[in-house]
Backbone as ProteinMPNN parsed JSONL, in Angstrom:
{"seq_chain_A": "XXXXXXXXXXXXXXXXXXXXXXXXXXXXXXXXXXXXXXXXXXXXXXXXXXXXXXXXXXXXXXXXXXXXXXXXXXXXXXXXXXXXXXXXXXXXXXXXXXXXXXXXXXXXXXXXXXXXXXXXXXXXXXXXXXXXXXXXXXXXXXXXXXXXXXXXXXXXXXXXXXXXXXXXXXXXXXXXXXXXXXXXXXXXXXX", "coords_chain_A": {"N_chain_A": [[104.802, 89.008, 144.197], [106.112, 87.075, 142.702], [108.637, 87.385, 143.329], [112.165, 88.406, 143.319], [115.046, 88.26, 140.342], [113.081, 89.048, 137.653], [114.115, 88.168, 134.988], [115.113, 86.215, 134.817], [113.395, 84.219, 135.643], [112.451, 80.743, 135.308], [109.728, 79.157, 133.423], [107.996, 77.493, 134.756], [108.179, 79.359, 136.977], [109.785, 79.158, 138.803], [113.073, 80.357, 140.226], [115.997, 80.702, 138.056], [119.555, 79.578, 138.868], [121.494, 81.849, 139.695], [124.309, 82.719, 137.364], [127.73, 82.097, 136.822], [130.186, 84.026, 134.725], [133.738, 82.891, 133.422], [135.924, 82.493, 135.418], [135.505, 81.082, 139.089], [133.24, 82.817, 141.134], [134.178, 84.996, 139.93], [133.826, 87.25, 137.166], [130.316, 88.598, 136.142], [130.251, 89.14, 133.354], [129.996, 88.499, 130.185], [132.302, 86.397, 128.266], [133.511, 87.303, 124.984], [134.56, 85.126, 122.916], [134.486, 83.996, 120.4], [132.948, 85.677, 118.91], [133.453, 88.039, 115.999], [134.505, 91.385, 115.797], [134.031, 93.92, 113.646], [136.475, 96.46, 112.232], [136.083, 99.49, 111.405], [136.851, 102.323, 109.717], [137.009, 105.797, 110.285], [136.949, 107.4, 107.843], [135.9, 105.565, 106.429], [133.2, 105.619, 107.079], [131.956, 108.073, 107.378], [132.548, 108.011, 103.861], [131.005, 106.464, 103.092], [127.989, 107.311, 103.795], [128.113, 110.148, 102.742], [128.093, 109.241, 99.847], [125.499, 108.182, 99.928], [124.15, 110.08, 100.045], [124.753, 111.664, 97.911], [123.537, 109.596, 96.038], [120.846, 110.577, 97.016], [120.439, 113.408, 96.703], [120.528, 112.966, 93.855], [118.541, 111.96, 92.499], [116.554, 114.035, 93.907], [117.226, 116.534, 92.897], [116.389, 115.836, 90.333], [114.139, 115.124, 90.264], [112.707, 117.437, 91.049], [113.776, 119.169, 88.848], [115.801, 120.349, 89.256], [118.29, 120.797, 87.196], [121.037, 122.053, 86.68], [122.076, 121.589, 89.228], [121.768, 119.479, 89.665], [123.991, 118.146, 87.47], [126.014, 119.175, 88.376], [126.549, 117.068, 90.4], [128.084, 115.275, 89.002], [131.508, 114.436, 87.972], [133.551, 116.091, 85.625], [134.494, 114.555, 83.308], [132.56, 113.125, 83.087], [130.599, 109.769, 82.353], [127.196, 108.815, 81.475], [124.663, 106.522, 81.141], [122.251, 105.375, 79.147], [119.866, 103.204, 79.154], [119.353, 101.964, 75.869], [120.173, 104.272, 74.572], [123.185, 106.219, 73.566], [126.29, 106.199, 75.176], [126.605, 109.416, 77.175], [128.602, 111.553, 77.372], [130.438, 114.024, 79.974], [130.17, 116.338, 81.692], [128.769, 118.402, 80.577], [126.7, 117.949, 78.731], [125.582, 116.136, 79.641], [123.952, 117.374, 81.494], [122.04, 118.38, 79.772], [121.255, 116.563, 78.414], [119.496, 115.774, 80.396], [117.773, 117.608, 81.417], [116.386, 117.398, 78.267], [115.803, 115.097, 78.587], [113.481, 115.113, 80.843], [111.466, 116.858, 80.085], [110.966, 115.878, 77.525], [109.39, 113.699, 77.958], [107.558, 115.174, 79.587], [106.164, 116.951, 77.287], [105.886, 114.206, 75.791], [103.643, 113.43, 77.7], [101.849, 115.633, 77.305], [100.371, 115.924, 75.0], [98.466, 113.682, 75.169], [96.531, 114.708, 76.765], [97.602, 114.555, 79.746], [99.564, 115.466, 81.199], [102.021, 115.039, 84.191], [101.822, 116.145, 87.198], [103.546, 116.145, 89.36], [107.118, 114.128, 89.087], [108.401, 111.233, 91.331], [111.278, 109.946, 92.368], [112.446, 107.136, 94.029], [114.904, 105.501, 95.873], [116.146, 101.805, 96.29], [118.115, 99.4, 98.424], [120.699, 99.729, 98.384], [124.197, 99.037, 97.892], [127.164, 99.936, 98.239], [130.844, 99.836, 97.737], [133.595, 100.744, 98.849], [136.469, 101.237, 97.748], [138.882, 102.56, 97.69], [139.86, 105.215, 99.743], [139.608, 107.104, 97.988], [138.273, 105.74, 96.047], [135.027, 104.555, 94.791], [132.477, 101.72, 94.022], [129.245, 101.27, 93.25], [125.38, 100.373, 93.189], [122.279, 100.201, 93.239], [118.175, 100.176, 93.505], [115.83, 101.808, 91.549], [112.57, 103.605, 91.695], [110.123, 104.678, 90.099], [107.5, 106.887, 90.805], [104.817, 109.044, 89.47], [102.451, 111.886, 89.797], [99.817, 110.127, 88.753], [100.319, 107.248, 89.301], [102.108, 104.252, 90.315], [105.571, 104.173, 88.11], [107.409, 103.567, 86.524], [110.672, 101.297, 86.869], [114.032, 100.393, 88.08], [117.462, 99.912, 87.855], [120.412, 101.332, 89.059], [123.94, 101.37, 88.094], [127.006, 102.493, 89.642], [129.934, 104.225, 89.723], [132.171, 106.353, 91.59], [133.974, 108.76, 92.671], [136.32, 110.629, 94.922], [135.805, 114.043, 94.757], [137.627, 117.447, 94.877], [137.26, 117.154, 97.604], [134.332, 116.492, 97.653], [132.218, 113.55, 96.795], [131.498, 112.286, 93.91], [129.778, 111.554, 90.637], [131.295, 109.517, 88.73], [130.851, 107.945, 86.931], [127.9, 106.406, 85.504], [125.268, 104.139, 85.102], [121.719, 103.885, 84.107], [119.405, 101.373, 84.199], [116.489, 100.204, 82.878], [114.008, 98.24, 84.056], [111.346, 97.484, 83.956], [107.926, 99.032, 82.651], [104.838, 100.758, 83.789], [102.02, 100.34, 81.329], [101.076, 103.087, 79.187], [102.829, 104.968, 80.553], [104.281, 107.943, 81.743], [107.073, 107.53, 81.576], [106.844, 105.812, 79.555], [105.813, 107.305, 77.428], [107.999, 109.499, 77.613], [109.997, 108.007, 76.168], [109.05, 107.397, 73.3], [109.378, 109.425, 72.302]], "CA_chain_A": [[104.306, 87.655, 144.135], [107.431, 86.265, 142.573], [110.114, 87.681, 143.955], [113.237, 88.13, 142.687], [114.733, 89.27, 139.272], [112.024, 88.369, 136.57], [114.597, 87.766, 133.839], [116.248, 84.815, 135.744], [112.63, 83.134, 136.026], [111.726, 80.092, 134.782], [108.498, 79.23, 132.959], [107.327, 76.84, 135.969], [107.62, 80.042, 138.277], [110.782, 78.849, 140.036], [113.855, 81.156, 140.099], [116.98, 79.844, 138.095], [120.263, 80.198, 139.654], [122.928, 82.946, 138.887], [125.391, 81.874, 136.975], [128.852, 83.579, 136.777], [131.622, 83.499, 133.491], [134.975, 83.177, 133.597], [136.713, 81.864, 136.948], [134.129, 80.725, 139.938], [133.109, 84.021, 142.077], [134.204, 85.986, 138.791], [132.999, 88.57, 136.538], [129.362, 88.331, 135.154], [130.095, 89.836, 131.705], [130.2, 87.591, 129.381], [133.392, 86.511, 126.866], [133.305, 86.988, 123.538], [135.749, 84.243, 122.51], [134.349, 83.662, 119.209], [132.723, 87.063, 118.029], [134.434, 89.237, 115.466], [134.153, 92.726, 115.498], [134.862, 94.182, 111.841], [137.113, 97.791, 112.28], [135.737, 100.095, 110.773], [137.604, 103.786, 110.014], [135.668, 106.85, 110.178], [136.839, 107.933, 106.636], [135.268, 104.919, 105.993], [131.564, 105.919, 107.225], [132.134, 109.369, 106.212], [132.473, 107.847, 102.355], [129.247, 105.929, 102.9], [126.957, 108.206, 104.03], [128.659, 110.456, 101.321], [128.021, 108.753, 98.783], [124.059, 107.97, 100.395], [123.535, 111.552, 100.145], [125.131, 111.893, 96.658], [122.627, 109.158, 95.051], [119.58, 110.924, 97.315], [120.632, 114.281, 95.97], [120.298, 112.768, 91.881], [116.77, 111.968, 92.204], [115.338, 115.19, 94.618], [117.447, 117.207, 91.666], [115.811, 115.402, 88.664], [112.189, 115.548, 90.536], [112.435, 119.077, 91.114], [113.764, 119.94, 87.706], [117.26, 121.407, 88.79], [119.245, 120.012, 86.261], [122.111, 122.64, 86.66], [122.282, 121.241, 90.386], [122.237, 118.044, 88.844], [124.836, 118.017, 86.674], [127.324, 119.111, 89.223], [127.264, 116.031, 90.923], [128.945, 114.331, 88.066], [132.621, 115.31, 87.632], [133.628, 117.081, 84.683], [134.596, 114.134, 82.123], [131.762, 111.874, 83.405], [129.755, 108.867, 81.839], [125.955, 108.138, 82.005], [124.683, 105.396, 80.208], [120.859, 104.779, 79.978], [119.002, 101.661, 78.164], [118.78, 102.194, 74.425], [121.21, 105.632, 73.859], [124.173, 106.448, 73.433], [126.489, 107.125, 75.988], [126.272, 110.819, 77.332], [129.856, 112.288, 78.315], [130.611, 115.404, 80.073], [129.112, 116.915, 82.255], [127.214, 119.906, 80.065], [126.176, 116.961, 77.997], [124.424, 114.817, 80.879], [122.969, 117.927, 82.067], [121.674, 118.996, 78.439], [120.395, 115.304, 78.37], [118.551, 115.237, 81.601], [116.549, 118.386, 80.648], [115.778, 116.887, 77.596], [114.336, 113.608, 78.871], [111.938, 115.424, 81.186], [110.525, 118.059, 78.35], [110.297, 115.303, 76.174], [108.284, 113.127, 78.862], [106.074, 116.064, 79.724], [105.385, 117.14, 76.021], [104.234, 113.49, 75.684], [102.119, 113.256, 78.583], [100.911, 116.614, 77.506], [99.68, 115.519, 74.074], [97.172, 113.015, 75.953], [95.811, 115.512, 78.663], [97.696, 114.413, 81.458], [101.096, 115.813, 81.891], [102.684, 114.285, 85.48], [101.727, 117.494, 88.077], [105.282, 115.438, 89.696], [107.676, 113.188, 89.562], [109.852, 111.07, 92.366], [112.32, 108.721, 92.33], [112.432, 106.159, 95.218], [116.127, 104.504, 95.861], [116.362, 101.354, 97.499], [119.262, 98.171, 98.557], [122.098, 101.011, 98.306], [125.142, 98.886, 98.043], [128.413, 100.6, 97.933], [131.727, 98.945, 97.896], [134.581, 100.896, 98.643], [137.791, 100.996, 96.817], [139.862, 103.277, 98.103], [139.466, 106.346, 100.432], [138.662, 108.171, 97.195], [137.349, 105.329, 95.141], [133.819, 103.548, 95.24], [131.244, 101.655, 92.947], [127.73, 100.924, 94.042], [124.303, 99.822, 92.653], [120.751, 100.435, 93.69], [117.653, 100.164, 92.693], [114.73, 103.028, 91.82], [111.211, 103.528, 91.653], [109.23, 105.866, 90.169], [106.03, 107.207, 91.403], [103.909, 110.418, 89.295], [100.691, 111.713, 90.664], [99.236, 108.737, 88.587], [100.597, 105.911, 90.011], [103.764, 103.64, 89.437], [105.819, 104.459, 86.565], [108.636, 102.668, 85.757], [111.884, 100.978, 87.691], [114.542, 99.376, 87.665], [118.476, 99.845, 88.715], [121.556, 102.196, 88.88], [125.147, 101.091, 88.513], [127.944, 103.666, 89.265], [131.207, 104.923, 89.539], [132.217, 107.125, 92.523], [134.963, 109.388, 93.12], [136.396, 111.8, 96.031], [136.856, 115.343, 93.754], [137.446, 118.735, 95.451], [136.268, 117.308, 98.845], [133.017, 115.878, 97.822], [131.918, 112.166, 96.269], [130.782, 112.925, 92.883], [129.382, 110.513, 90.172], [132.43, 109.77, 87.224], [130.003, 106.801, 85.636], [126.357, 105.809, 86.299], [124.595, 103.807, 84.232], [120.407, 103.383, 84.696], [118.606, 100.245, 83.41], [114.805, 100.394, 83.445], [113.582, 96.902, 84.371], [109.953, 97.529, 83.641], [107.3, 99.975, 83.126], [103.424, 100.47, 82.904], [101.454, 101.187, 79.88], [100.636, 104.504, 79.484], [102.96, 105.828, 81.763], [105.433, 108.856, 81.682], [109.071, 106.958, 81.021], [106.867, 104.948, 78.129], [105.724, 108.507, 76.377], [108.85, 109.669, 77.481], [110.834, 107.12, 75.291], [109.086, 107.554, 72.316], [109.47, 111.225, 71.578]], "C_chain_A": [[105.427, 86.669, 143.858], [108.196, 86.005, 143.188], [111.446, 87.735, 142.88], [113.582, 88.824, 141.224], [114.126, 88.67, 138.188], [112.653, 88.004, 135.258], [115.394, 86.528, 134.153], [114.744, 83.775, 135.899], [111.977, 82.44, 134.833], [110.279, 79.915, 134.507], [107.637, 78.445, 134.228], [107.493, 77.888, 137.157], [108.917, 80.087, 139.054], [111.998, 79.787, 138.897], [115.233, 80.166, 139.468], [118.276, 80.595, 138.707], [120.966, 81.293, 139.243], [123.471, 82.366, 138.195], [126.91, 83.301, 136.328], [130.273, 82.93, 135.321], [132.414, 83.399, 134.203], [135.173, 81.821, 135.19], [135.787, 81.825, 138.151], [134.841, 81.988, 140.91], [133.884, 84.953, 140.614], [133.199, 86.833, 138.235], [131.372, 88.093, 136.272], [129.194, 88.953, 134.024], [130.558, 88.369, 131.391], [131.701, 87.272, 128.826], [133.466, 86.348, 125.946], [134.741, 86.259, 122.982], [135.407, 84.023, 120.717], [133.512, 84.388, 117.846], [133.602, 87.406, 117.436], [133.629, 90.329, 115.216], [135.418, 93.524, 113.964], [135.344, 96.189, 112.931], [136.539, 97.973, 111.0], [136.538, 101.659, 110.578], [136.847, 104.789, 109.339], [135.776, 106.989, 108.762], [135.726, 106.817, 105.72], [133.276, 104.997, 105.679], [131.049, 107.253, 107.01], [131.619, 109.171, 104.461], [130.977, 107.826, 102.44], [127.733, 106.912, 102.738], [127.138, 109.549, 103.057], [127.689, 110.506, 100.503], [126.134, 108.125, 98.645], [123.549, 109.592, 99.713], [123.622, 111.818, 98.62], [123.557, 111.581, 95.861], [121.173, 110.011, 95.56], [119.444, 112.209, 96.402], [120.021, 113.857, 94.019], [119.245, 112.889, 91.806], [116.231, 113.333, 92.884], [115.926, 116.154, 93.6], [116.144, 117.314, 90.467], [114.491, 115.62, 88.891], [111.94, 116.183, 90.435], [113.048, 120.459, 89.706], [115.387, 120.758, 87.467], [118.116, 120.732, 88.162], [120.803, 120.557, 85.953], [122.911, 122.113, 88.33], [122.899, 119.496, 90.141], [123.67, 117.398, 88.471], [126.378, 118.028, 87.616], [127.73, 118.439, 90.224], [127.854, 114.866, 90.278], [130.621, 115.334, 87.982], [132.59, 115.432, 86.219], [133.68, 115.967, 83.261], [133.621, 112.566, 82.702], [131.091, 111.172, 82.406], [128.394, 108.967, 82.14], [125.531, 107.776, 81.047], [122.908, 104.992, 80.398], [120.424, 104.168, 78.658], [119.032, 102.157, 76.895], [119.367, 103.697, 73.931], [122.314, 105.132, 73.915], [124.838, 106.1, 74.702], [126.725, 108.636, 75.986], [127.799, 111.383, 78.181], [129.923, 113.592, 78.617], [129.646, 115.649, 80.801], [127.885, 117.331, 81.912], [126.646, 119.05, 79.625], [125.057, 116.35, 78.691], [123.487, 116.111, 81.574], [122.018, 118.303, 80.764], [120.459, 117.755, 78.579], [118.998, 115.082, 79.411], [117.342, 116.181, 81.406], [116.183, 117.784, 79.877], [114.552, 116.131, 77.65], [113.02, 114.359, 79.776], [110.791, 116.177, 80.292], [109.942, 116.968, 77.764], [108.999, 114.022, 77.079], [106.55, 113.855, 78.823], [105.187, 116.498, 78.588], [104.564, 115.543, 75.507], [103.243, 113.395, 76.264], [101.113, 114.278, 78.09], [99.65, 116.314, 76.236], [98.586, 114.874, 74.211], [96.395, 113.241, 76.912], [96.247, 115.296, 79.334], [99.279, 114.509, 81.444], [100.819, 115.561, 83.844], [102.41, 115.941, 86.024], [103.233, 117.171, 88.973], [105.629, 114.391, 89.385], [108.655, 112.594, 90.703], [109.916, 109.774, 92.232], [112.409, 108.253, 93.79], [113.761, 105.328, 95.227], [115.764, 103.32, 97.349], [117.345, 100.053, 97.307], [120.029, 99.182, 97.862], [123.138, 100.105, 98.71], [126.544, 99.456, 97.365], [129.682, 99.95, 98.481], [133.14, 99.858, 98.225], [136.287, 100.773, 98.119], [139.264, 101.009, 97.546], [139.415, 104.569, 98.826], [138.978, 107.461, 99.476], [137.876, 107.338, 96.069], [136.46, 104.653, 95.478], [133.243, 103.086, 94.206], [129.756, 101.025, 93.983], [126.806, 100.742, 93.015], [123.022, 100.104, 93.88], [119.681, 100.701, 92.92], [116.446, 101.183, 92.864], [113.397, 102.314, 91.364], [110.475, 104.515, 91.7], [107.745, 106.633, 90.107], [105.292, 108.678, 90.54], [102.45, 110.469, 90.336], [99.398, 110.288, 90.098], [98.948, 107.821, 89.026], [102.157, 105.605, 89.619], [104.193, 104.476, 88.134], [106.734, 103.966, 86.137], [110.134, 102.967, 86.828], [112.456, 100.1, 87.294], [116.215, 99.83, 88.312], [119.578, 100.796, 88.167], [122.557, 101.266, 89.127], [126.293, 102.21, 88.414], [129.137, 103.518, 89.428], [131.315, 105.832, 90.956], [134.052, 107.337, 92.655], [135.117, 110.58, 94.231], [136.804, 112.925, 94.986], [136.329, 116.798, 94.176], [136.531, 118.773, 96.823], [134.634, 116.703, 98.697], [132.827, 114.695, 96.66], [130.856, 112.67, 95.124], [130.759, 111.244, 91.453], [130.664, 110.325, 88.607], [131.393, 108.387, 86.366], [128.577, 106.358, 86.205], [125.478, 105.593, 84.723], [122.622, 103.556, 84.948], [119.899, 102.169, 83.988], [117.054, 100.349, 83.89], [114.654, 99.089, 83.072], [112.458, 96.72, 83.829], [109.184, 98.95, 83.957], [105.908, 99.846, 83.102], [102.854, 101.465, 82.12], [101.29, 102.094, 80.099], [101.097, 105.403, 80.327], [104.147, 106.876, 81.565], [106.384, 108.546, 81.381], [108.352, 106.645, 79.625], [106.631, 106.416, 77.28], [107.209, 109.144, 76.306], [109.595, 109.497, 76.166], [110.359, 106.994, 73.75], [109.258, 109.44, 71.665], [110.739, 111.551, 71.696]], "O_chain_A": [[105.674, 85.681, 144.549], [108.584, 84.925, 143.634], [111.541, 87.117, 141.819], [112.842, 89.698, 140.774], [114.695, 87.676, 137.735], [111.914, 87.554, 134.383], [116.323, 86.098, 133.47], [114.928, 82.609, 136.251], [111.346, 82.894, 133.878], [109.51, 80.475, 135.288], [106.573, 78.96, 134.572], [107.073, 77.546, 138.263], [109.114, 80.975, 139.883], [112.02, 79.936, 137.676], [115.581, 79.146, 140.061], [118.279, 81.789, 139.009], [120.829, 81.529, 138.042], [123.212, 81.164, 138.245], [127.026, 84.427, 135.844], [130.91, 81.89, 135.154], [132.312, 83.635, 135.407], [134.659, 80.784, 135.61], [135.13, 82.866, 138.167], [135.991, 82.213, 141.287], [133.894, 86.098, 141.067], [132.07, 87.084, 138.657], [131.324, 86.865, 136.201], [128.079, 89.323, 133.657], [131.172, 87.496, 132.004], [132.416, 88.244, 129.068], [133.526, 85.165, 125.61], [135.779, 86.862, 122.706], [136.356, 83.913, 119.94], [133.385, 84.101, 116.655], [134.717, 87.275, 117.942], [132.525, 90.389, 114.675], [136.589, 93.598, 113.591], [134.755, 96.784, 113.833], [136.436, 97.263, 110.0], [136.817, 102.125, 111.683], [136.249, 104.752, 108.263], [134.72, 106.726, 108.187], [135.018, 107.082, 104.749], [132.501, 104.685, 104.775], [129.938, 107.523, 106.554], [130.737, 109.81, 103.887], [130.094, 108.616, 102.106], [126.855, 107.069, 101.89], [126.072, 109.966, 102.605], [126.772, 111.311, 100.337], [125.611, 107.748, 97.596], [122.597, 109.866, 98.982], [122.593, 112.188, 98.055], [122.751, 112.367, 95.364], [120.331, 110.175, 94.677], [118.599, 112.252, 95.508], [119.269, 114.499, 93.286], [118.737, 113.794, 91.145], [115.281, 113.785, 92.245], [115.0, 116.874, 93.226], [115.412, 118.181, 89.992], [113.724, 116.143, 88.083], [110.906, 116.32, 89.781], [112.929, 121.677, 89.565], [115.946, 121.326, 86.529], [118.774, 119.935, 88.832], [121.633, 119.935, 85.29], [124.117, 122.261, 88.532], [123.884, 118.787, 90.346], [124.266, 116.461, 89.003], [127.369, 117.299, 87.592], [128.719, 118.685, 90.915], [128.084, 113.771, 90.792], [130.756, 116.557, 87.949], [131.665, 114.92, 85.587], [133.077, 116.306, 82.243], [133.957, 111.382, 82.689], [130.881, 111.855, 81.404], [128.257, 109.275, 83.324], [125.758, 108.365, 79.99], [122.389, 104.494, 81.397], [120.59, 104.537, 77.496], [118.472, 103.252, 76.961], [118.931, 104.178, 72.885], [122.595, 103.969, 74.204], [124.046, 105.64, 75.525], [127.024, 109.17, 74.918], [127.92, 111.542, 79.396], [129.561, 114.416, 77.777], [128.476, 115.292, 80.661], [126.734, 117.115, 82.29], [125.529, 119.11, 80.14], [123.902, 116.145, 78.321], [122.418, 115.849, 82.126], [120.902, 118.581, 81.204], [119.25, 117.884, 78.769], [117.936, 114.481, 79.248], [116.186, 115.782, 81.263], [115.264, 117.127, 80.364], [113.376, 116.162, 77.286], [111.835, 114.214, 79.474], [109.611, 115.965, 80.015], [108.746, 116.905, 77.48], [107.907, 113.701, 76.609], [105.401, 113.582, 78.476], [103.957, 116.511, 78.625], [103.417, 115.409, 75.081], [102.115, 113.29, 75.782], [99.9, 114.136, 78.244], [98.434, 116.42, 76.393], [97.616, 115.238, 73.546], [95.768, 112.505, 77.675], [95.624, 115.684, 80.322], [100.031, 113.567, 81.693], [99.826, 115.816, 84.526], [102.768, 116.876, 85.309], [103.968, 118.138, 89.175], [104.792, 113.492, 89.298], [109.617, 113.277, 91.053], [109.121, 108.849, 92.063], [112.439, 109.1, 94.683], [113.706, 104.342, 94.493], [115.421, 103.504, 98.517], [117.442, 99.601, 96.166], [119.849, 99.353, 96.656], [123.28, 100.121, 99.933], [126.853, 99.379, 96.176], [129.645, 99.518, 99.634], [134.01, 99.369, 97.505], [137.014, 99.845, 98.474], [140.171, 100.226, 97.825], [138.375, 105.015, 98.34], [138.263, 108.415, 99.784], [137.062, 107.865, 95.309], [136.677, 103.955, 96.468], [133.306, 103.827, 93.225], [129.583, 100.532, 95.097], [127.236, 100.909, 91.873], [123.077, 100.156, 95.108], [119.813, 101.297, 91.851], [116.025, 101.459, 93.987], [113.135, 101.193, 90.927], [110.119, 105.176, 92.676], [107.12, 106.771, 89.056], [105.292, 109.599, 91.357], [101.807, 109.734, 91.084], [98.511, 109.732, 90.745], [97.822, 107.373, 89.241], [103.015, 106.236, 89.002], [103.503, 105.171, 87.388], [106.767, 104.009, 84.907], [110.579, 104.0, 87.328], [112.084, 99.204, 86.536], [116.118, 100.14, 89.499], [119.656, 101.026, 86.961], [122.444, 100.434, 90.027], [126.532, 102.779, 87.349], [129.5, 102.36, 89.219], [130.193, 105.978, 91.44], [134.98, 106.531, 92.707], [134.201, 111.379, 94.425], [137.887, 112.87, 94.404], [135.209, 117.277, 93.999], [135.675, 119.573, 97.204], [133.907, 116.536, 99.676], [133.326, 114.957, 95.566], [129.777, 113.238, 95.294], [131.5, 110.261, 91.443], [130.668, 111.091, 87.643], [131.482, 108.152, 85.161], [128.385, 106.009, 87.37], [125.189, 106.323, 83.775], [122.389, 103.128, 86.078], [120.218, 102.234, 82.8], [116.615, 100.531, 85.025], [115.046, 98.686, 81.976], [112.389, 95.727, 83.105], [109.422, 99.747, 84.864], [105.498, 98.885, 82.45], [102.959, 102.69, 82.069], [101.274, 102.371, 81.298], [100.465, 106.329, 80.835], [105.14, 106.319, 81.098], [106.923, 109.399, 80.675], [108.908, 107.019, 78.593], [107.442, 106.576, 76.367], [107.705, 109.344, 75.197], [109.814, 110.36, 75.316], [111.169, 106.532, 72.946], [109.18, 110.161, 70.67], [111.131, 112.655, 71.319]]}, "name": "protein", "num_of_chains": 1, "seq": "XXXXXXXXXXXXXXXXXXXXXXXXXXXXXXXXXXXXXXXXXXXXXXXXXXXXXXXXXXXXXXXXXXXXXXXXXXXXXXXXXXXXXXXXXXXXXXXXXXXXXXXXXXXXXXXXXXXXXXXXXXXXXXXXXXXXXXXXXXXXXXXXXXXXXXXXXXXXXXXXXXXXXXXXXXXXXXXXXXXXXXXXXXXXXXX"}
């Protein structure tokens, strides 16, 4: 009915003309005169995705309880820093700790009939900044879900290093933003 090629036609039906860049009877590609294209270097998207996998790894650990799996994505004289403690150095330490906090979660929930049947952590806005080919820091923020409902979120800030070939956590602090009543982090936190 038209005719012609349907991305060239005007709204009144009628065909507009060709039109050609550059020098008349020239190319029809375009010229990007005033685009920039950022370089990027693989080691670069390597880190990233890295260091994606790293933070996904913390939480499907901590959900599922392996806390010896855990632990060994912190290097050996690491930091973690969460709202209202101490800090926690060392590896064995942060893994000692991380058991802890869930036990002491579940023994409160359990006290009120309803220990969590799971928990999972939700990461999201994953910005990571690179440093250096072995250094990074980043931030993102979680969200955590039991069979309940919500349960309390709020944000990671870390540390990142390249050690023995793989991007491992040397500082990570958590901040919990908010939680709701009655919910697993709040029993948690008092016991």
């Amino acid at each position: 009915m038209w005719g012609g090629d349907p991305s060239r036609r005007q709204r009144d039906g009628h065909q507009r003309p060709e039109r050609r860049y550059g020098r008349p009877g020239g190319s029809r590609r375009r010229r990007l005169t005033s685009a920039r294209i950022a370089v990027v270097e693989p080691w670069e998207l390597a880190a990233r995705e890295e260091i994606r996998d790293l933070i996904a790894r913390y939480n499907q650990f901590g959900d599922h309880a392996r806390f010896e799996d855990m632990a060994e994505l912190f290097t050996e004289d690491a930091t973690l820093e969460v709202d209202g403690r101490d800090p926690i150095n060392g590896r064995n330490e942060i893994r000692d700790f991380l058991a802890g906090v869930r036990d002491s979660g579940v023994a409160g929930r359990a006290e009120q009939g309803k220990p969590p049947t799971y928990v999972r952590h939700h990461t999201s806005t994953v910005v990571i900044d690179l440093e250096s080919p072995t250094e990074a820091s980043g931030t993102c923020y979680f969200f955590v879900v039991t069979d309940i409902g919500p349960d309390h979120w709020g944000r990671y800030r870390d540390r990142y290093v390249l050690e023995g070939g793989r991007w491992r956590f040397a500082y990570r602090r958590a901040r919990t933003d908010g939680q709701v009543p009655g919910s697993w982090s709040e029993h948690r936190d008092r016991a």
